[in-house]
C-alpha positions as a LaTeX table, in Angstrom:
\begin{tabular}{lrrr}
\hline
Residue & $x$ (\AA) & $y$ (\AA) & $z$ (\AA) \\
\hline
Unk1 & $-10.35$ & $-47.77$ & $-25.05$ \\
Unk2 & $-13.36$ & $-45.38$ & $-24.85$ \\
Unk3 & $-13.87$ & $-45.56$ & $-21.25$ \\
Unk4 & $-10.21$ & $-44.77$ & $-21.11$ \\
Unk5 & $-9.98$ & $-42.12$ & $-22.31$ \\
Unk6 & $-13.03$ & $-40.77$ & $-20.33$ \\
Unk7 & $-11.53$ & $-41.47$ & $-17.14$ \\
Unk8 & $-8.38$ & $-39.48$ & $-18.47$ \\
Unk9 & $-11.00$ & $-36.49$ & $-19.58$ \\
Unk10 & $-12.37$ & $-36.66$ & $-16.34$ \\
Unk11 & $-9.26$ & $-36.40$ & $-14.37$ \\
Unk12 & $-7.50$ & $-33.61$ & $-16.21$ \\
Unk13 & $-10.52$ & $-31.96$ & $-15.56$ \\
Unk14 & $-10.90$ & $-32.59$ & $-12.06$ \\
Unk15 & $-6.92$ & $-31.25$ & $-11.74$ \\
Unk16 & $-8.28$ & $-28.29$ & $-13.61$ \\
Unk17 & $-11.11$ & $-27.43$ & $-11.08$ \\
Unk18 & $-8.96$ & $-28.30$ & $-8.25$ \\
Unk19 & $-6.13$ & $-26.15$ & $-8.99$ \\
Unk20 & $-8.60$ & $-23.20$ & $-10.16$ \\
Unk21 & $-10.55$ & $-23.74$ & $-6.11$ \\
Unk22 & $-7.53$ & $-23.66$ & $-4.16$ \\
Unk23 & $-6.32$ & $-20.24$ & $-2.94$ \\
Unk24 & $-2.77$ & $-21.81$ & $-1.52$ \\
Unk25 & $-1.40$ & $-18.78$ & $-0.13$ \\
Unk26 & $-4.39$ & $-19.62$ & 2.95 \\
Unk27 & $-2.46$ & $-23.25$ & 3.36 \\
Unk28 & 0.60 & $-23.61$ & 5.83 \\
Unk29 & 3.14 & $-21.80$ & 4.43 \\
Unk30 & 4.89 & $-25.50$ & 4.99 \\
Unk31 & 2.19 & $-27.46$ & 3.56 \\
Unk32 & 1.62 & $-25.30$ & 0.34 \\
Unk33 & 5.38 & $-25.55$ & $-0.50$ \\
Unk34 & 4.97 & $-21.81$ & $-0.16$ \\
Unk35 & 8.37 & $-20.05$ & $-1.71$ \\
Unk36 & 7.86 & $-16.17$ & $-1.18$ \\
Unk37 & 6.31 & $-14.25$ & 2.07 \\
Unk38 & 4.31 & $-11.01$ & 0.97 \\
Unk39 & 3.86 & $-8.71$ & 4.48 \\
Unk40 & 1.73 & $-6.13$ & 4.00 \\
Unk41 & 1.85 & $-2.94$ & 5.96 \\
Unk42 & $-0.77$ & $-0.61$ & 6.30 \\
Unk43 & 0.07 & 3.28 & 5.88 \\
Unk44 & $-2.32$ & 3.83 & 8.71 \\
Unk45 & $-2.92$ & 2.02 & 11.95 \\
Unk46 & $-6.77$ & 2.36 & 11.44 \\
Unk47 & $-9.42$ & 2.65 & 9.10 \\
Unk48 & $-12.29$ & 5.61 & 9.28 \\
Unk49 & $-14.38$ & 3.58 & 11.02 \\
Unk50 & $-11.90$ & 3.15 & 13.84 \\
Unk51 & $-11.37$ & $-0.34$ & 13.17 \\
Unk52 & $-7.30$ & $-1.47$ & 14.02 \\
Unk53 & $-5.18$ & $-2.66$ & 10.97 \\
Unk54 & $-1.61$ & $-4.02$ & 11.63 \\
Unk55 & 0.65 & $-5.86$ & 8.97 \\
Unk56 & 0.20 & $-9.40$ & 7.79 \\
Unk57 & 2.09 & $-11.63$ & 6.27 \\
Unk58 & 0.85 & $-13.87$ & 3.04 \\
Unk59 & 2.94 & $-17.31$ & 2.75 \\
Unk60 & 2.83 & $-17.02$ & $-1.72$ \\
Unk61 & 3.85 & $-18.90$ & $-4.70$ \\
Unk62 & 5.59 & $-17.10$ & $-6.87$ \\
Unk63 & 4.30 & $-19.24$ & $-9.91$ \\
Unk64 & 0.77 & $-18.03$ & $-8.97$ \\
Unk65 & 1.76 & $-14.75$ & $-9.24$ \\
Unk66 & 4.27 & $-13.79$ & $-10.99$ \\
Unk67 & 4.22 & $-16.62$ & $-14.34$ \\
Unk68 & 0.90 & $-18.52$ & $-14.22$ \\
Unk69 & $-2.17$ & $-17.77$ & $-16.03$ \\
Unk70 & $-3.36$ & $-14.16$ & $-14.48$ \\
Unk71 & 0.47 & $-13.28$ & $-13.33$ \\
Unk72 & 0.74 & $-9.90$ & $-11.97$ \\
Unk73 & 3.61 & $-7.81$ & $-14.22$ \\
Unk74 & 4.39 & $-6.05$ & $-10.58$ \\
Unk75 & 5.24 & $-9.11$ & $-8.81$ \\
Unk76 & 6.93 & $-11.11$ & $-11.77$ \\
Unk77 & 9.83 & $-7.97$ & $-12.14$ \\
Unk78 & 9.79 & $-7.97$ & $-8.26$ \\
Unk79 & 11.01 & $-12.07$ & $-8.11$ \\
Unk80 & 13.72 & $-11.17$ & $-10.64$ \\
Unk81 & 14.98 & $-8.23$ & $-8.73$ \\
Unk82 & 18.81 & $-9.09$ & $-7.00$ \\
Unk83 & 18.03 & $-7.67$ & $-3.48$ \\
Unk84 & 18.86 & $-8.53$ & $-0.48$ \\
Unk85 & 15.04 & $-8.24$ & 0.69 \\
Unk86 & 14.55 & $-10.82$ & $-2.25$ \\
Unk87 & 17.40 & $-13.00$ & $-0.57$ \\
Unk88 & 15.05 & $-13.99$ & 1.92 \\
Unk89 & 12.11 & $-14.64$ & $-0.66$ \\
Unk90 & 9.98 & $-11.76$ & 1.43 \\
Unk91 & 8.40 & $-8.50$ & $-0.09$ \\
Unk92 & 6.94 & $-5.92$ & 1.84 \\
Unk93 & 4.39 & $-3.68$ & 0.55 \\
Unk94 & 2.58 & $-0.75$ & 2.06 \\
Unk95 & $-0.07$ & 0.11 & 1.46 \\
Unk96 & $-3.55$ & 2.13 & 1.78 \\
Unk97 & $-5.80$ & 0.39 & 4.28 \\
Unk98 & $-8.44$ & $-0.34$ & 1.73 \\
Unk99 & $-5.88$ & $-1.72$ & $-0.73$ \\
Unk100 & $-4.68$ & $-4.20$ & 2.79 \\
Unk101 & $-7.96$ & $-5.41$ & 3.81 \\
Unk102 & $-8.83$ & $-6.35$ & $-0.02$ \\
Unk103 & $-5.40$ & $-7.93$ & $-0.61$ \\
Unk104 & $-6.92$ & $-11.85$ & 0.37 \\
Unk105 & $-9.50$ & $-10.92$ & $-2.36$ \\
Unk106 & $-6.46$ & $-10.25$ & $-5.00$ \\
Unk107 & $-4.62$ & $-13.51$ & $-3.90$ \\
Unk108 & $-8.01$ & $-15.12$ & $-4.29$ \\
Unk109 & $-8.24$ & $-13.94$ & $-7.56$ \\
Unk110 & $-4.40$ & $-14.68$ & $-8.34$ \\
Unk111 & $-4.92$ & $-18.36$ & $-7.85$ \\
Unk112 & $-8.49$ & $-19.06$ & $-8.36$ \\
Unk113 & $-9.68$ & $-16.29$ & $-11.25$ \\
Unk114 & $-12.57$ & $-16.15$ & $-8.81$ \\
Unk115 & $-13.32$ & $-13.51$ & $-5.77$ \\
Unk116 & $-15.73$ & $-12.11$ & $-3.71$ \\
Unk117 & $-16.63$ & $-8.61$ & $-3.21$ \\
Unk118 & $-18.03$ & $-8.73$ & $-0.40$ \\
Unk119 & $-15.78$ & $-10.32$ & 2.01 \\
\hline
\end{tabular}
């Protein structure tokens, strides 16, 4: 019964690690089960240092973000909203082109608790 219940420990952990290392949103949208598309738009076409910045789109879960355990209040009243942008389970957000480039670190963060600075 001991060992038992150590296998149990050990796979509820395991689940635990695995859920907190997967960012899904960089799975096929198909794949991931992905339910919401994020596009984000930057207000400016390129950054100071001349590099090029054009919208992206983010295949999301909208448990990751807007109900699990670090859900953002922005995106949890933006899945309730009745509109017909929400009718097609897409938001589009525009937005400074620091705030776009660092957006893969947020999702990171959204489904992992973890990110990295410096990408």
């Amino acid at each position: 019964a001991v060992s038992a219940n150590k296998q149990t420990a050990k796979r509820k952990q395991m689940n635990r690690n695995l859920s907190t290392s997967i960012s899904g949103w960089k799975l096929d949208a198909e794949e991931s089960f992905s339910d919401w598309e994020i596009e984000v738009i930057p207000t400016v076409a390129s950054t100071n240092d001349g590099s090029s910045l054009s919208k992206k789109s983010y295949h999301v879960h909208t448990y990751c973000l807007g109900v699990g355990p670090r859900k953002s209040l922005y995106f949890h009243r933006q899945f309730k909203l009745n509109t017909k942008e929400n009718a097609q389970r897409k938001t589009s957000l525009k937005l400074e082109p620091s705030a776009a480039q660092a957006f893969p670190v947020f999702l990171d963060y959204m489904y992992t608790g973890q990110f990295d600075i410096t990408a």
